[in-house]
Legacy VTK file of the C-alpha trace (Angstrom):
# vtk DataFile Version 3.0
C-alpha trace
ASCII
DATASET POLYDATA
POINTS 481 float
-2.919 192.235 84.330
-2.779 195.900 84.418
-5.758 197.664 83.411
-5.439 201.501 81.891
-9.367 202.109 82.673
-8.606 201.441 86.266
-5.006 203.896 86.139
-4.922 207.231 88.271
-7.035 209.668 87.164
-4.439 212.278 85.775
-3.622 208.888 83.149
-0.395 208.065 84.730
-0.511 204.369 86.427
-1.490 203.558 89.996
1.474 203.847 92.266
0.685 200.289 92.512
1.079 199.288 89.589
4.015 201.258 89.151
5.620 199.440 91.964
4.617 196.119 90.640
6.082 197.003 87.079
9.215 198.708 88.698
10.026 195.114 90.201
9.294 193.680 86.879
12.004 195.522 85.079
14.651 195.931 87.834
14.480 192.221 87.745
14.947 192.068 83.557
17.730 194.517 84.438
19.683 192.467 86.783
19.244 189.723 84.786
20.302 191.033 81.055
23.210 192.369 83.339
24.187 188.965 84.546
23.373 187.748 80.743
24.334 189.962 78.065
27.132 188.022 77.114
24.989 185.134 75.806
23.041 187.869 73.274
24.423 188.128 70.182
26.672 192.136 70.607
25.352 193.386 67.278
22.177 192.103 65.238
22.024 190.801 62.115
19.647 193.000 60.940
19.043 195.134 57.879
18.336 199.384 58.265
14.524 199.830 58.478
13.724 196.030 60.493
12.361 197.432 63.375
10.423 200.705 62.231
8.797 198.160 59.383
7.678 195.894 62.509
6.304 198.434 64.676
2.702 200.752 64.065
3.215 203.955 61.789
1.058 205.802 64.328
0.867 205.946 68.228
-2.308 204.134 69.860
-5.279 205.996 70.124
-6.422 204.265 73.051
-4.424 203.267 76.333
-2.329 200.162 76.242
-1.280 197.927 78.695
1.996 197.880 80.485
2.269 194.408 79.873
1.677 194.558 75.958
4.441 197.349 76.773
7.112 195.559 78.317
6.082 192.337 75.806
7.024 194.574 72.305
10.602 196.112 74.528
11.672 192.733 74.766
10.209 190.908 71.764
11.360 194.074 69.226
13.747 196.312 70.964
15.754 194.711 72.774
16.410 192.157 69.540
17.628 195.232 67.413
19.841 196.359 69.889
24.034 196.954 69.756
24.699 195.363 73.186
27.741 197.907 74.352
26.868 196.344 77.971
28.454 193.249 75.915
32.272 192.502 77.426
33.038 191.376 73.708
32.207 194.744 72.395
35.309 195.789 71.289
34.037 198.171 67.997
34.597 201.435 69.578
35.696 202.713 73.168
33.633 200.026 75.081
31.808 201.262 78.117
29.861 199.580 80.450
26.477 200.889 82.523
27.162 199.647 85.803
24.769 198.793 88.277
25.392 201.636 90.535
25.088 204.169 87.504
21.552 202.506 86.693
20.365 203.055 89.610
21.718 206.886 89.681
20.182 207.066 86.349
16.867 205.489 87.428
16.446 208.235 90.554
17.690 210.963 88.386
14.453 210.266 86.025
12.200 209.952 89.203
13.320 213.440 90.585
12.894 214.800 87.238
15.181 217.689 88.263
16.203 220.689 85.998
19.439 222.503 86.956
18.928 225.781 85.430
19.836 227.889 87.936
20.507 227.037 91.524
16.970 227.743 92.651
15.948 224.997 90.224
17.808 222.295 91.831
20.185 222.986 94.603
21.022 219.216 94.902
21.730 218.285 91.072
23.641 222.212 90.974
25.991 221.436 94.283
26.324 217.422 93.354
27.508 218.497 89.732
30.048 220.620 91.869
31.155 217.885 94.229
31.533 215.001 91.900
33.358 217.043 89.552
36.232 218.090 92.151
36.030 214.559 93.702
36.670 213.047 89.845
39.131 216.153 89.402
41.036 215.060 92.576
41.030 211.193 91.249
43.361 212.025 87.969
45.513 214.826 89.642
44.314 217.961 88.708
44.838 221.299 90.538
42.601 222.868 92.382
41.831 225.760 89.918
39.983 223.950 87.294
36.280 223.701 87.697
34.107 221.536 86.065
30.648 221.059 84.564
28.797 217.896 83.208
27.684 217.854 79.565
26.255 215.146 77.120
29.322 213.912 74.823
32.631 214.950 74.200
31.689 216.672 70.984
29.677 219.239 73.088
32.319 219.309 75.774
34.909 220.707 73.633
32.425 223.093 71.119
31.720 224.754 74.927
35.543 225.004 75.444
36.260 226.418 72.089
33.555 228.960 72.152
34.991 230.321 75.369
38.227 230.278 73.877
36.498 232.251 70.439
35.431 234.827 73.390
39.418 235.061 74.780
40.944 235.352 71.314
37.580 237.409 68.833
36.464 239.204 71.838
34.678 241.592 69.064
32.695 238.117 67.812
29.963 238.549 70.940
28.630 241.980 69.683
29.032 241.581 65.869
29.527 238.032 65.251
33.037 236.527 63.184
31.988 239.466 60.308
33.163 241.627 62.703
36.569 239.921 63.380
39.605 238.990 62.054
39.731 235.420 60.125
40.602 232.962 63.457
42.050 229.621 63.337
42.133 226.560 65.896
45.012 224.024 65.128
44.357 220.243 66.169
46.672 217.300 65.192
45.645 215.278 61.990
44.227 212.517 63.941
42.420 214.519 65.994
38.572 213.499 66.892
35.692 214.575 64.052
33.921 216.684 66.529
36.467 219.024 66.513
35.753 219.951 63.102
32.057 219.879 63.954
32.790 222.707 66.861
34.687 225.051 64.491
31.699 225.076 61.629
29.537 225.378 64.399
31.252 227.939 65.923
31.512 230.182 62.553
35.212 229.340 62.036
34.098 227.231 59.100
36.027 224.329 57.000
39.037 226.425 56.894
38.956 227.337 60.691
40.840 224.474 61.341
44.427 223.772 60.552
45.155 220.268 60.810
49.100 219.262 62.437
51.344 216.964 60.988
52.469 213.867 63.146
55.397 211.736 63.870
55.832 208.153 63.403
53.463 207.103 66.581
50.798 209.485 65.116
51.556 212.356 68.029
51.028 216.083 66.864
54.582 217.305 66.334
55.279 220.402 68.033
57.452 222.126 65.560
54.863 221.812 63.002
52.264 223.645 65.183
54.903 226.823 65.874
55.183 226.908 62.194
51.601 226.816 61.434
50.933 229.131 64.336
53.876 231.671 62.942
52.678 231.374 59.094
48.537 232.126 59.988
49.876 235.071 62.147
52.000 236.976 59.262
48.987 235.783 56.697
46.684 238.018 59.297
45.224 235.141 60.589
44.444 235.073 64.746
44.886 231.902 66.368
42.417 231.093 68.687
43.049 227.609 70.134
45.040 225.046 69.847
43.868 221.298 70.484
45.928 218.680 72.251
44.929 214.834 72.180
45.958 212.183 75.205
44.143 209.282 73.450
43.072 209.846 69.895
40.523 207.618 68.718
42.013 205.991 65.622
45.033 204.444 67.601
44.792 206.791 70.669
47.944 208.200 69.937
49.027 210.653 73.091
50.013 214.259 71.672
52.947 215.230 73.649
51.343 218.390 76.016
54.192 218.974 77.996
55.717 220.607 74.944
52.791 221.781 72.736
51.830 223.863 75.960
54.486 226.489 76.281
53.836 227.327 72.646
50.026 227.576 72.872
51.335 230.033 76.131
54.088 231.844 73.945
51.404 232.600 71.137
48.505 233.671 73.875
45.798 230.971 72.461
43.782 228.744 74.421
44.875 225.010 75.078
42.267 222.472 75.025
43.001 218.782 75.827
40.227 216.139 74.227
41.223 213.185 77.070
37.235 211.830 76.563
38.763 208.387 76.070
42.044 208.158 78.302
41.486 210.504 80.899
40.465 208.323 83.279
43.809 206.572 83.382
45.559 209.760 84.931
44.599 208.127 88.250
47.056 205.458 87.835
50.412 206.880 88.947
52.369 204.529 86.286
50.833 206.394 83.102
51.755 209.939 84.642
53.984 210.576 81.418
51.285 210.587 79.309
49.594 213.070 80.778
52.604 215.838 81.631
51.802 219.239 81.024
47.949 218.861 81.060
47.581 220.763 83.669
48.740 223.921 81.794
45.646 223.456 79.480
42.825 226.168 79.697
40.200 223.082 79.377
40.183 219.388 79.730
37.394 216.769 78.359
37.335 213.484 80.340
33.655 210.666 79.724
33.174 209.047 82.685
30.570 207.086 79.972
33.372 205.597 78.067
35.984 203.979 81.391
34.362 205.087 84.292
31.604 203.091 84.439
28.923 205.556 84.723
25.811 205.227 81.930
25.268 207.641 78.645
25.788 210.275 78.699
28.068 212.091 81.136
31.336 214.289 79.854
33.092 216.292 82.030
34.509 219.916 80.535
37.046 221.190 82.881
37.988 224.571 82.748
41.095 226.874 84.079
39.373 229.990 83.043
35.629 229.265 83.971
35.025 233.122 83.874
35.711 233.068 80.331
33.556 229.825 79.692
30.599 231.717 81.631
30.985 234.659 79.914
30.722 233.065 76.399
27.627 231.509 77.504
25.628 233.787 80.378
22.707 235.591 79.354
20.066 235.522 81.901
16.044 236.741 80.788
14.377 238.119 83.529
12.073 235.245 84.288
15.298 233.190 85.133
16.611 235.724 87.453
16.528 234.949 91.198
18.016 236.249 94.303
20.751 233.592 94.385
22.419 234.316 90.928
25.460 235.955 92.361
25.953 233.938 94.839
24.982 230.198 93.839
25.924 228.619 90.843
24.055 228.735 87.663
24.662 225.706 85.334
22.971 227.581 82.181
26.057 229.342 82.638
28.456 227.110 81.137
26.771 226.225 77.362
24.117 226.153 75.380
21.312 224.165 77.003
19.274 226.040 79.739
17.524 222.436 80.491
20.241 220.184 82.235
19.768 216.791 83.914
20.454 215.530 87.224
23.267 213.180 85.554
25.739 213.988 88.625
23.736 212.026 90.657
24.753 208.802 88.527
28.172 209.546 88.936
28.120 209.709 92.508
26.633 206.739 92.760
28.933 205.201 90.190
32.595 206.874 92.481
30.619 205.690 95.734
30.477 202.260 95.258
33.413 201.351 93.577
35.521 203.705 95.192
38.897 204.907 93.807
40.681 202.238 94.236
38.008 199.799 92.633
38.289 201.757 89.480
41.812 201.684 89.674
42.396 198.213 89.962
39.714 197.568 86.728
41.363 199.404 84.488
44.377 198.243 85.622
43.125 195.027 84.435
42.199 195.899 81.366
45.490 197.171 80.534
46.665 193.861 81.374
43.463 192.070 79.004
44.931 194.188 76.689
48.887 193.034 76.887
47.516 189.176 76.686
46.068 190.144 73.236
48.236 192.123 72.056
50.301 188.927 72.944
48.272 186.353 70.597
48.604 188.765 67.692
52.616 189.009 67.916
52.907 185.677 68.677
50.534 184.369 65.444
52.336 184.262 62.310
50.089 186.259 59.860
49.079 188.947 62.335
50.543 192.349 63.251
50.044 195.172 65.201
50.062 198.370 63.154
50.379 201.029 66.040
51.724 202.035 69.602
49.504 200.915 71.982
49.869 202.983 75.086
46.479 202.509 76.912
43.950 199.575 75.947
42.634 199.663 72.626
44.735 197.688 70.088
45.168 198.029 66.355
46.050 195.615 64.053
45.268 193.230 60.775
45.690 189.655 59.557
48.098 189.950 56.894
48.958 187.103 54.698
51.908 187.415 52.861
50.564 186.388 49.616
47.948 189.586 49.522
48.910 192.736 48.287
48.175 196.238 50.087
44.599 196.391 48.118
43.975 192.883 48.809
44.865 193.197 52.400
42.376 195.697 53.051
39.443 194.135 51.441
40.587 190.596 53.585
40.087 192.561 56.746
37.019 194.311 56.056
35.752 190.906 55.072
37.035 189.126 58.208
35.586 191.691 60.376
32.375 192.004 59.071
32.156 188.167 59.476
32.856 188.442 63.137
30.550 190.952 63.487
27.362 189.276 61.554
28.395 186.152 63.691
27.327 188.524 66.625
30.298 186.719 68.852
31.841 190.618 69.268
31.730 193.848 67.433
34.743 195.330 65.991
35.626 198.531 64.231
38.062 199.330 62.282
40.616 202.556 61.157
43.085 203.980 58.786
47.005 203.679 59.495
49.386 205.404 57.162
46.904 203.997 54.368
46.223 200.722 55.322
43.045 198.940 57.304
43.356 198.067 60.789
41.242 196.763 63.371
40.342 197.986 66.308
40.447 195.952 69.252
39.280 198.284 72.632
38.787 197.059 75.720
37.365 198.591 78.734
33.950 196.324 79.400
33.470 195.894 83.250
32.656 192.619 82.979
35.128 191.436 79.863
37.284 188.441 80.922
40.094 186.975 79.625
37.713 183.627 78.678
35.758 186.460 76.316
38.844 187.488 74.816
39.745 183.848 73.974
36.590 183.255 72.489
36.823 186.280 70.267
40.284 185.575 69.614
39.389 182.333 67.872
36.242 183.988 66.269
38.565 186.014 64.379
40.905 183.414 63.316
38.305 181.707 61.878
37.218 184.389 60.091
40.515 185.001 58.862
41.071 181.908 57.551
37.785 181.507 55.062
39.429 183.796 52.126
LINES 1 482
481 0 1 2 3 4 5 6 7 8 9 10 11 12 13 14 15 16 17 18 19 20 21 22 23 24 25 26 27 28 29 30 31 32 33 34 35 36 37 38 39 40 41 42 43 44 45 46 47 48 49 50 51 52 53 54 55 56 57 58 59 60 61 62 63 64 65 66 67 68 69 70 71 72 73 74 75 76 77 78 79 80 81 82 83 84 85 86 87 88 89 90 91 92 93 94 95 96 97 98 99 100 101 102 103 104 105 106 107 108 109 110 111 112 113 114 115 116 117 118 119 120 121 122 123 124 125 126 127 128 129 130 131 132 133 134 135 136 137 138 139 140 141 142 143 144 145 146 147 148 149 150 151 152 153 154 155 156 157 158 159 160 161 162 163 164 165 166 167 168 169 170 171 172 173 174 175 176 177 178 179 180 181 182 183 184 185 186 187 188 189 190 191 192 193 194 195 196 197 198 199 200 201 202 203 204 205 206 207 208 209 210 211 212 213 214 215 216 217 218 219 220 221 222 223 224 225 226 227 228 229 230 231 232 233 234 235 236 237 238 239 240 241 242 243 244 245 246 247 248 249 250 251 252 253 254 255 256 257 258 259 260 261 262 263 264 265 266 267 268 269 270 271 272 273 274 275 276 277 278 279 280 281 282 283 284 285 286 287 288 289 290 291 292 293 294 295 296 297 298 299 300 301 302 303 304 305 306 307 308 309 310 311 312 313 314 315 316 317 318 319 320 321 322 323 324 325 326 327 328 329 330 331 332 333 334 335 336 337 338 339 340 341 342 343 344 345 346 347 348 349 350 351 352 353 354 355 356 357 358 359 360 361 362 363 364 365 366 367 368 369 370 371 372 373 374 375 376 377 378 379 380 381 382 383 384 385 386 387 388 389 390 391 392 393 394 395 396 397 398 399 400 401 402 403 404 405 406 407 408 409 410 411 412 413 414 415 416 417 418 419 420 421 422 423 424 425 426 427 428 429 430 431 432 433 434 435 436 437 438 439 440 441 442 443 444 445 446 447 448 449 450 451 452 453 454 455 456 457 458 459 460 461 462 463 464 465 466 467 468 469 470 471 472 473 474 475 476 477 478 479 480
């Protein structure tokens, strides 16, 4: 038993017992790694279960590790959304892989803060490396640059500030009063956070212009140069204009190749949100999708959603990383050291001046499995993919309701005797069944009207057995109307 009178004197625990416990949970690690398929993915659980079941105030007096480690796995780990699960399926699955964990668990012990370069010259220069090694993976050229954020959402608010600096230069001094009314234009299905960026940003609701689509849900290009050509006789300046390869409704790929000569024709800045598919630019047989990317200003790829690599890590890749920089830099004097013109300074590139050592995860993560180990996995979940997609043509009663060009399929149970109403209510019910059953975790979306389900895959350690399973979960389901 683990005593805290007998703990090192500053209050932490003995580096004894801090080996002793370190064992203790790398071994409940490794083995809810080798078992999280036999938990239930989501709990059945009502809002407010666990805060009701644990003390309204912190201890006043030490506790033990053990009575620690007894309430994680008695009451946390019971109200947790498994997305380790391979039959999560609700959103873009992602899986925390071994190698990542450990990353992850060194990157806490070295407690680093990348500031500036003098803060951490390892977590500065290994952001730099992994970024150009990942860069190199999907085919980029050598002029973009990257930096590691949290999430997406901050990844592209970073990339449309620095394009609010190209386009409303005046906006640093004076703020948007000072400027002309700017606009960022983004295809209808383009991701929430988008939206989030431009109110942050000052652009407000009416910042944003959202694109018609064609019938596969891809931003239509004529519809942006006639958007872009309206705002600009209304006195409007376009700032940016926002490309998707991978939306998340149906991850619909906007077509880049053509939307980028007329983002270059009107001078704005070209961001491409490829969070979700990005990594799939490695494999030489989805090239198509991703023509014309390279013209982009800036580029969002997660390694945290189909790379492996554990929350959070987004990579913001940037053409123009002066102009990123500049939108950003502002150095007090305490920060200011004799490297700053010559090393790299991460506080550079967005808002936080406090930045983790999450390269070092990543490294780990593109170390062990290699390129061509990441490859063939997602390879293979194309292919888990296909065999679903499969059951659900083959089924009478089922359809799929959109293109499916990487792994995440959408479709419904329809029953010809529902109506469009009806239909929508059966498959809310029939997923919320399969969900409460905790045998997988779907979401579900809106196409042209109508409720679909989401079906993503992208789970290191799915299998086609899982899929079965789920498969028949849902039939079932289905089938009790």
């Amino acid at each position: 038993m683990s005593s805290p009178e007998t703990d090192d004197p500053t209050g932490d625990i003995h580096p004894e017992e801090f080996r002793r416990f370190g064992h203790e949970v790398v071994d409940w690690i490794a083995d809810y790694l080798a078992g999280v398929d036999r938990l239930p993915v989501m709990p059945d659980l009502e809002p407010g279960a666990l805060r009701t079941a644990l003390p309204d105030r912190a201890p006043e007096s030490p506790e033990s590790m053990e009575a620690v480690l007894a309430d994680f796995r008695e009451q946390v780990v019971p109200a947790t959304t498994h997305w380790n699960h391979p039959s999560f399926h609700a959103y873009f699955a992602n899986t925390a892989s071994g190698p990542g964990i450990l990353g992850e668990m060194l990157a806490a012990a070295l407690n680093a803060n990348a500031m500036v370069w003098r803060t951490s010259p390892s977590a500065t220069e290994l952001e730099e490396v992994v970024t150009d090694w990942v860069a190199r993976m999907l085919g980029l050229p050598d002029d973009f640059r990257g930096v590691i954020n949290d999430t997406a959402s901050s990844s592209s608010l970073y990339a449309l500030a620095a394009a609010r600096e190209m386009r409303l230069p005046e906006s640093w001094a004076s703020g948007l009063a000072g400027a002309p009314p700017g606009r960022i234009y983004t295809s209808e299905e383009a991701h929430s956070s988008i939206r989030k960026a431009a109110t942050t940003l000052g652009f407000g609701r009416d910042g944003v212009r959202a694109i018609a689509t064609d019938d596969d849900f891809r931003m239509r290009p004529d519809a942006l140069r006639d958007a872009l050509e309206d705002d600009r006789a209304a006195g409007v300046r376009p700032v940016a204009v926002v490309a998707t390869i991978g939306t998340t409704s149906t991850t619909a790929v906007d077509p880049v190749a053509d939307i980028a000569p007329i983002a270059e024709e009107a001078g704005v800045w070209l961001h491409v949100d490829a969070a979700y598919a990005g990594p799939m630019a490695a494999l030489p047989e989805f090239a198509a999708h991703f023509r014309g990317w390279e013209r982009a200003h800036s580029i969002v790829v997660n390694p945290h959603k189909w790379l492996f690599t554990p929350m959070d890590c987004s990579l913001l890749y940037c053409r123009r990383p002066d102009q990123l920089r500049a939108a950003f830099s502002l150095t007090p004097e305490y920060l200011r050291t004799p490297e700053l013109a010559s090393g790299t300074n991460l506080m550079d590139y967005g808002v936080s001046l406090g930045r983790r050592f999450r390269a070092l995860k990543l490294w780990f993560v593109l170390r062990r499995f290699g390129v061509d180990g990441m490859v063939s996995r997602l390879r293979e979940h194309v292919r888990l993919t296909r065999v679903v997609q499969g059951w659900v043509e083959a089924t009478p009663g089922w359809e799929v309701l959109a293109p499916c060009p990487f792994a995440t399929l959408i479709f419904r149970h329809a029953p010809a005797d529902l109506d469009e109403a009806a239909l929508d209510r059966h498959n809310r019910a029939l997923m919320e069944r399969v969900n409460r059953s905790g045998v997988a975790f779907f979401s579900h979306t809106e196409v042209r009207g109508r409720i679909g389900l989401r079906f993503s895959i992208g789970n290191l350690r799915t299998t086609e057995a899982h899929l079965r399973r789920t498969w028949g979960a849902l039939e079932s389901a289905a089938a009790e109307r």
